[in-house]
N, C-alpha and C positions, 0 to 999 in steps of 0.2 A: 625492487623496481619491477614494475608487471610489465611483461610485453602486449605486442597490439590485441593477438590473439587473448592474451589472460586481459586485455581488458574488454575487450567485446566479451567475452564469457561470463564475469565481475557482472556488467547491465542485465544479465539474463538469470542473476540467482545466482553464481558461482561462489558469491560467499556467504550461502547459507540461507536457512527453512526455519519457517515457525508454523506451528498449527491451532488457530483458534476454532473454538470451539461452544465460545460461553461470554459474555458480556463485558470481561475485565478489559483495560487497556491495553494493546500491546506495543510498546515503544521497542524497538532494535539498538542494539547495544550502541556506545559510541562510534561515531565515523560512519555509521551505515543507514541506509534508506531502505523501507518496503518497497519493491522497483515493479512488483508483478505480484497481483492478487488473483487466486483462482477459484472459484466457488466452490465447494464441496455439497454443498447441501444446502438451498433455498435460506439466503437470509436477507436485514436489511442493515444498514452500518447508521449506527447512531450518529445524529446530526453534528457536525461540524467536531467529528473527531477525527475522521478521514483526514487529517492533515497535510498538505501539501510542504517539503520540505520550503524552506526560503528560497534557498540559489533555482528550484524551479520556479516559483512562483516571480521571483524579481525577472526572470529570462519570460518568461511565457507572460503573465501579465502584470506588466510597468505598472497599472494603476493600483497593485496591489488584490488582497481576497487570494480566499485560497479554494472558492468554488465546492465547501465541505458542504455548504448547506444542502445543494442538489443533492447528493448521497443519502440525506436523511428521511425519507420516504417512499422511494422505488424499491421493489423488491427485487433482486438481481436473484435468476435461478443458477441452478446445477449447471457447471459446465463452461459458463462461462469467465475469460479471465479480464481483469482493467491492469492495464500499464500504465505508470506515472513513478511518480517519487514521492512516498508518504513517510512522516516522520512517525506518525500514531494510526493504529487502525482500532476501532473498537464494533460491536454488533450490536445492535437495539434487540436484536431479536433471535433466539432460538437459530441455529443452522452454523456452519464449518465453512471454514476458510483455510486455504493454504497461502501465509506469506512467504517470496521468494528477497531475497536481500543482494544489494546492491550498494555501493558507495555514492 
């Protein structure tokens, strides 16, 4: 059982890092969600792989979508990070990412 504290921690990365690098998909093991993406190095995320868990997408939007399409042509630089709940993240292009995991 996690306390209040281990679970505010849990939403911010507490259990656990991935680092891409290259175009493959990256799914997180079971029970867990991509919670926080930080750029490493100029990329762009290939279209509708950005996946939004379900339990966010039925809370945030009832009509369903999971909003991946937008991802699929902006180039997000260095530096900056996106917060949400992704179940897959993948890169169309060339540049690094650091995923942070979340339940």
């Amino acid at each position: 059982m996690y306390s209040l504290t281990d679970a505010a921690m849990i939403q911010l990365g507490q259990t656990g890092s991935a680092y891409l690098s290259d175009t493959d998909t990256y799914t997180p093991q079971s029970g867990k969600t991509v919670v926080a993406i930080q750029v490493i190095d100029d990329c762009v995320f290939a279209s509708g792989t950005l996946a939004e868990s379900d339990t966010f997408t039925e809370q945030a939007n009832p009509e369903g979508g999971t909003g991946a399409d937008a991802f699929g042509t902006d180039t997000f630089p260095a530096g900056v990070t996106i917060y949400g709940r992704w179940t897959a993240v993948q890169l169309a292009t060339a540049g690094a990412v650091m995923l942070y995991m979340g339940v």
